[in-house]
C-alpha positions, 0 to 999 in steps of 0.5 A, spaced: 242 763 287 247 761 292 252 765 294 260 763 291 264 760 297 271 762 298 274 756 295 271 758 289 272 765 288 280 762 290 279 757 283 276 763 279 282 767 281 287 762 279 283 761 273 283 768 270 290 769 273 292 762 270 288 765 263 291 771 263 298 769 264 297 764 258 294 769 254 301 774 255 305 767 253 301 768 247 301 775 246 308 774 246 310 768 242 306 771 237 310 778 237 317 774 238 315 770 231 312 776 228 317 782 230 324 779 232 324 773 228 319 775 223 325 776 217 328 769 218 321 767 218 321 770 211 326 768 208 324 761 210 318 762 206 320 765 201 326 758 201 319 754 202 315 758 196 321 759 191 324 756 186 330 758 184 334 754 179 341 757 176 342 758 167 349 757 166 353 762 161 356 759 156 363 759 156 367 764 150 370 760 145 378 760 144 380 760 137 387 760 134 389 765 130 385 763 124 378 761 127 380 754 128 376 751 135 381 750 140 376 751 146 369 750 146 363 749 151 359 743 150 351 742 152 349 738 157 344 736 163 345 737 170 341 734 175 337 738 181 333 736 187 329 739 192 330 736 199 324 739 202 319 736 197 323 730 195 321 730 203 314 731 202 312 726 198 315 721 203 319 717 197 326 719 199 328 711 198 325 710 193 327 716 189 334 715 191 334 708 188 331 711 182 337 715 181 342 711 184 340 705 177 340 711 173 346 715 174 350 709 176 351 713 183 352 710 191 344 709 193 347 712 201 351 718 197 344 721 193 339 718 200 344 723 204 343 729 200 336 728 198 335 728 206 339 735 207 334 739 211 333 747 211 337 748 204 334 750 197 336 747 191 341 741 191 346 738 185 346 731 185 350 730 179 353 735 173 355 733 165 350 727 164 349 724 158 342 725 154 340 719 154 340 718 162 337 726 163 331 722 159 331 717 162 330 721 169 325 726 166 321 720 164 321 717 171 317 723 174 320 724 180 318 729 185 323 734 187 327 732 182 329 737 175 334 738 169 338 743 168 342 745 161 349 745 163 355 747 159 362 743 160 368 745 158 372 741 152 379 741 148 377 738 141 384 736 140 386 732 146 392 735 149 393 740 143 397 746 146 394 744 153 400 749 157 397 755 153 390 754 153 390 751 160 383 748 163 378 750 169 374 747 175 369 742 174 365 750 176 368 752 169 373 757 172 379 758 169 385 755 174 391 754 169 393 758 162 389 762 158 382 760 161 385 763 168 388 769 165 382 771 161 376 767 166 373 774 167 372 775 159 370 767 158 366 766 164 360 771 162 355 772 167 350 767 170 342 766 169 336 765 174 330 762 173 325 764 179 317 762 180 313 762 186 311 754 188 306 751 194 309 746 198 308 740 192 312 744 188 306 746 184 307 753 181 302 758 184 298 761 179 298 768 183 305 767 184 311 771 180 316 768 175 323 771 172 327 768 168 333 772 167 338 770 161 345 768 161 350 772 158 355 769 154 362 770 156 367 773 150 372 769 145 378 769 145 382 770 139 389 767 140 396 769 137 398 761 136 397 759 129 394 751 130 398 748 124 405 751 126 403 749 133 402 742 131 409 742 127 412 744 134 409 739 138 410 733 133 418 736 132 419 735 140 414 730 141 420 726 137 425 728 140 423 727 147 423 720 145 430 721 141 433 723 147 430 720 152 429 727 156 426 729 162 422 734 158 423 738 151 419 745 150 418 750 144 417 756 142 416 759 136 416 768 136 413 773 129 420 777 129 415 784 128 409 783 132 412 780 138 406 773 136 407 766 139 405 763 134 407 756 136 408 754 144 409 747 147 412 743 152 412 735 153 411 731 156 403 735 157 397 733 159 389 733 156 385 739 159 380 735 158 383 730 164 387 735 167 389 730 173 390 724 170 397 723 167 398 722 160 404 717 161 402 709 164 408 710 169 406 716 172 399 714 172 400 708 177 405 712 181 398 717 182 394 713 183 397 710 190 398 717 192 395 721 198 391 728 196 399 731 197 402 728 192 398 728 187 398 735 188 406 736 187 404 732 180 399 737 178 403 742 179 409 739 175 404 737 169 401 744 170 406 748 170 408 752 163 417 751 164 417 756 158 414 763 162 415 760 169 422 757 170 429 759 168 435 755 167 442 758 165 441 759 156 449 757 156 452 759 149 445 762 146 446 768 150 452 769 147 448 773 142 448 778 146 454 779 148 456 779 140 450 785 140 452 789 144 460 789 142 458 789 135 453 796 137 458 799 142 464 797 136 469 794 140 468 789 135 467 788 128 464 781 124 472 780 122 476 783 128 481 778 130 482 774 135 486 768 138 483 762 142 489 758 146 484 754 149 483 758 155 483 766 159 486 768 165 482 772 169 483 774 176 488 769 177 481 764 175 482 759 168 476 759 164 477 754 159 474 754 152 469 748 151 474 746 147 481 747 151 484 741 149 485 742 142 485 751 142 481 754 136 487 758 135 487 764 130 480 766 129 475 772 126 469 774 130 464 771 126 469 765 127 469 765 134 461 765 134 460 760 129 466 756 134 463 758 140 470 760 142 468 762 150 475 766 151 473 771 146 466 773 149 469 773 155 475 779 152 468 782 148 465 783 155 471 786 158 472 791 152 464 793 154 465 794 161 461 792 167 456 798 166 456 798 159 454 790 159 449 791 164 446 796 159 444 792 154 442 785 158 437 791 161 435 793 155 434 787 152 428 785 157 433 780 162 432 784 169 424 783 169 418 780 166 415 780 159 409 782 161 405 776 157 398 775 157 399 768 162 400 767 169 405 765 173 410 768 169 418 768 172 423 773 171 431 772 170 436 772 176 441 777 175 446 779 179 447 785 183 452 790 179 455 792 186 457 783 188 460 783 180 468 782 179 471 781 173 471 773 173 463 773 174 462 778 168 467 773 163 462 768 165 456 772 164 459 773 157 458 766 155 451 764 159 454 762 165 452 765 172 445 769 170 438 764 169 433 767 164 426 764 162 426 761 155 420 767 153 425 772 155 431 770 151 426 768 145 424 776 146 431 778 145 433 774 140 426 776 136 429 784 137 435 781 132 430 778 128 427 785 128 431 790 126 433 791 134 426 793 136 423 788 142 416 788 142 412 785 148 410 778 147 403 777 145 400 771 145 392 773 145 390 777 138 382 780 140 377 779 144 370 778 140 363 776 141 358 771 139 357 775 132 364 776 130 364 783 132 372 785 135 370 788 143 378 789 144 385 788 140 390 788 142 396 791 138 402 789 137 407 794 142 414 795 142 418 797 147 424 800 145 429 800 140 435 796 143 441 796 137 440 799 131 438 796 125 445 796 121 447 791 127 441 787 126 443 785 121 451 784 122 449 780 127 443 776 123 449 774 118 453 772 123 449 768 125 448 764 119 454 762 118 454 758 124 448 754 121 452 754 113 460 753 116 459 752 125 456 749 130 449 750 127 449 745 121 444 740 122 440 747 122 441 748 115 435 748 110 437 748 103 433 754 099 432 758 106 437 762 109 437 760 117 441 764 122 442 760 128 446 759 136 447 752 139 447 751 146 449 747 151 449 749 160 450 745 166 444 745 169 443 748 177 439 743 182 440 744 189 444 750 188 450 746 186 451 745 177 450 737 177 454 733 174 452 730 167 445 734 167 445 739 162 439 744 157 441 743 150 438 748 146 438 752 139 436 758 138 434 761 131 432 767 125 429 764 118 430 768 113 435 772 116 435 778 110 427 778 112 425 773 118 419 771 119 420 766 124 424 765 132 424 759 135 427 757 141 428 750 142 432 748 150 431 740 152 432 739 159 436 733 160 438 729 155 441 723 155 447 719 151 450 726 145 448 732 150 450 737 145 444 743 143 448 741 135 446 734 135 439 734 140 436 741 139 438 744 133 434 739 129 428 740 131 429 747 130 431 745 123 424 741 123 420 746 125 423 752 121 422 748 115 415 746 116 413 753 118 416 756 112 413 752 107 406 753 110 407 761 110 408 760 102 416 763 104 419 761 097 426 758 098 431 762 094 436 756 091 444 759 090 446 755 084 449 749 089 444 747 092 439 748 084 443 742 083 443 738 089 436 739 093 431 743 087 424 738 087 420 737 082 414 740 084 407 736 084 400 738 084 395 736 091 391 731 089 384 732 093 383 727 099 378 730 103 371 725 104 377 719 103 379 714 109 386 716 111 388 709 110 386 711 102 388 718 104 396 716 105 396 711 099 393 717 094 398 722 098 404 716 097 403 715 089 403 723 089 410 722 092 408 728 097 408 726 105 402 727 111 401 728 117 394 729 122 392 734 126 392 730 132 399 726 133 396 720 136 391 716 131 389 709 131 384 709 126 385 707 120 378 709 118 378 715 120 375 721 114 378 727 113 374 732 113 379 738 110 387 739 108 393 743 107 394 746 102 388 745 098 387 740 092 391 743 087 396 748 090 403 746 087 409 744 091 416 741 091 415 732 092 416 730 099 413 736 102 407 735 108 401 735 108 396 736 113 390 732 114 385 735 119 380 728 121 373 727 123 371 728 131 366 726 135 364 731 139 359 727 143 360 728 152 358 722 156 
């Protein structure tokens, strides 16, 4: 055997060396993967073997008061992709021309999803219709799955679109209701979780879960669906009459503080919460950057009745009278004199109607007159700290603590910046700003005795079964004048309907107790000129009220006077919604003669057309309208009616007519 030479006993050196040296790397890589980078490892694994698909809850039901569907949650498909196994078939180009013709998407927009590396599940698309979800499932595509998804849907379009709101294309609340009670409607999610290989195949050894959503709760709200539709029709109406820059309602229970009615116009559809309704505006969005259809999306969004204040002008004069009324330094029949203005402080306030004085007048006179010199005198007899007592005391100097957000809350000046001249304008709805809920709240207290109740505007939370999980009660907040001046006031108040200002309120056979109004409106800190809020506010029945409503439109055009512009819509709201609460109308012997209708039976029109339907209801001398204010089809059927076949009412009376809907989403 020959003996190795020196050169190769150098190489075998190098070499074991050379060996050695790799087998450290090795020994070290492997230990680096294993130990330091072993958990991100995993968790690649576990991405790559797992697939792990979202279940949607479905969103709670949000119902009006007496069951009726205002807000429901519509089944339909939402399209998912695996890029690591649309990757491993190698048909990304293929697979994203499929979808691309199916889902009528950009072929770039899906191919670039679907080429997404180190990431799980992917949505290509939410809310497809049926037919394109089998067109899918039928194609077979690798990597590619359908999921059940739920969709948010308004049955009635814009119906009480500021009180119920809308959500996210996520289906969380953002606005309204659906905001503030999210954490009830949203329920919890599901998972369904299975072990694949990298095909995508489920592993027969592998682990599957399937973890159920849990529904979200339903809300019952306080809004009463035909009362809210009166509501929207009246202001609908008189947005066009006036030529307004909106008009907004609000119709309160007296007793339990319930909203039974809330709208503002112009609104929106929920259902397309960013689109506007109105062509004019719809063509300026539409060449907007993403800043100014924000400023639209708050202006269309924003609920004015909870989160804006403006100056309530001679309605708030009702204050001002309960208070002097409650204190005594004032009765119905203390005597006054108007000579068409007040000195105070060297300041001369005039009344609105200085150029032709009131003269001698009553206080109940003055009131139905709106004499502004005799509630400046009534605050001077009450005092500064007296009068601030009784705005406190009616809820001014803070929120009402109603179930939305966003709510505003008065501007009241402080005691100590308050001479005599801001006190006498005070006392006729100058100088102080309130929120419309914050009158209405107020006024409600007269309606109810002189107990303020706290707003309500949601009645119990329940579950899919019908079991009530929570309810929330009526709560009143305190006793803010006694009942004998509730209803002084409340008398006073209906002879501002019956003898002043108030008379295109009036309602044969129902006593209505009401308060024009009419306020130079602040823009930029300055009263603009020719801008005003018109308004009326009311109690009906005034000896047992069941209804306040409060009427304001902001910047009327041409008659600008809350008894020309407000006050009828008021008179329509009432009237419609007593009849549907069955409140009887007592005639005095006046109005037996003059107003009394015969009275005829409902005739059935349930199953006809509405064009059938309005000829039936015209040979029935009995008038109608529909659920949905807009309606173009003629052919329409109805599904229900109120009231029901052979109830007996008076000629000439409303029928509300409730129309079949498609329900199906694309």
């Amino acid at each position: 055997m020959a003996t190795p030479t020196i050169a190769n006993k150098k190489r075998l050196v190098f070499f074991l060396f050379f060996v050695s040296f790799a087998l450290f790397l090795l020994i070290f890589r492997i230990g680096w993967i294993q130990i330091v980078k072993g958990e991100k490892y995993r968790q690649l694994a576990h991405i790559q073997q797992t697939r792990d698909i979202p279940i949607p809850a479905k969103r709670g039901i949000i119902y009006d008061r007496k069951g009726t569907e205002l807000a429901i949650s519509a089944s339909t498909n939402t399209v998912w992709a695996r890029p690591a196994e649309v990757a491993s078939s190698g048909k990304v180009d293929e697979i994203s021309k499929k979808l691309s013709e199916i889902l009528e998407m950009d072929e770039k927009e899906i191919k670039e999803k679907l080429s997404k590396k180190n990431v799980g599940l992917i949505k290509i698309k939410k809310w497809i219709d049926k037919d394109k979800a089998d067109a899918i499932r039928k194609e077979k595509l690798e990597g590619i799955w359908i999921a059940e998804d739920n969709r948010r849907h308004y049955p009635f379009g814009n119906f009480a679109a500021h009180v119920i709101g809308h959500t996210t294309d996520d289906n969380q609340g953002l606005v309204g209701i659906e905001r503030e009670y999210d954490k009830y409607l949203s329920g919890l999610p599901g998972r369904w979780i299975k072990n694949t290989d990298a095909a995508g195949r489920q592993l027969h050894y592998g682990i599957e879960k399937y973890y159920e959503a849990e529904n979200g709760l339903n809300v019952v709200l306080t809004i009463d669906e035909v009362i809210q539709h009166f509501t929207e029709k009246a202001i609908e109406d008189a947005l066009a009459k006036t030529q307004a820059k909106r008009v907004f309602a609000i119709v309160m229970e007296p007793k339990t503080g319930d909203i039974l009615a809330m709208a503002v116009k112009p609104d929106y559809d929920p259902n397309k919460p960013r689109i506007p309704l109105d062509e004019n505006k719809r063509r300026l969005y539409e060449t907007l950057d993403n800043k100014g259809k924000q400023k639209i999306w708050n202006e269309m969004w924003r609920n004015p009745i909870i989160s804006d204040t403006y100056e309530p002008g001679s309605t708030f004069k009702l204050i001002t009278s309960a208070a002097g009324l409650e204190e005594g330094v004032v009765t119905p029949d203390s005597p006054f004199y108007c000579k068409g203005y007040i000195v105070v402080s060297g300041q001369r306030l005039k009344c609105w109607r200085y150029y032709r004085p009131h003269g001698a007048e009553t206080f109940t006179q003055a009131v139905q007159n709106s004499c502004n010199p005799v509630f400046v005198e009534v605050a001077q007899r009450l005092g500064l700290d007296k009068y601030y007592e009784y705005i406190e005391a009616f809820g001014f100097n803070k929120p009402t603590g109603i179930d939305l957000p966003g709510e505003g809350r008065g501007i009241i000046q402080n005691k100590k910046y308050v001479g005599p001249v801001e006190l006498a304008t005070i006392s006729y709805g100058q100088g102080i700003s309130v929120t419309p809920l914050q009158l209405i709240n107020a006024i409600s207290a007269i309606g109810n005795d002189g107990k303020l109740m706290e707003p309500r505007i949601v009645k119990e939370l329940v579950d899919d079964s019908g079991n009530v999980i929570h309810r929330y009660e009526p709560k009143m907040i305190r006793q803010v004048i006694s009942e004998k001046t509730a209803k002084e006031l409340r008398l006073i108040m209906e002879t501002v309907v019956t003898e002043g200002s108030g008379k295109k309120a009036y309602i044969p056979g129902y006593r209505v107790g009401g308060k024009t109004g009419t306020a130079d409106k602040i823009v930029n800190g300055r009263y603009a000129k020719g801008k005003v809020y018109s308004s009326f506010v009311a109690l009906a029945p005034v000896d047992d009220p069941k209804l306040a409503v409060l009427v304001v439109i902001d910047e009327p055009q041409g008659v600008h006077f809350g008894s020309q512009t407000a006050a009828p819509v008021a008179h329509d709201i009432i009237r419609d919604s007593l009849r549907y609460l069955e409140v009887e109308p007592k005639f005095n012997e006046d109005e037996t003669k003059q107003y009394e209708k015969q009275e005829v039976v409902v005739p059935e029109v349930r199953n006809l057309s509405l064009k059938d339907a309005a000829k039936v209801l015209g040979e029935c001398k009995l008038q109608y309208e529909t659920e949905s204010l807009n309606v173009e089809n003629p052919d329409a059927v109805i599904i229900d009616q109120f009231p029901k076949p052979g109830a007996k009412i008076p000629e000439k009376s409303i029928i509300i007519l409730y129309l079949k809907k498609d329900n199906n989403l694309n």
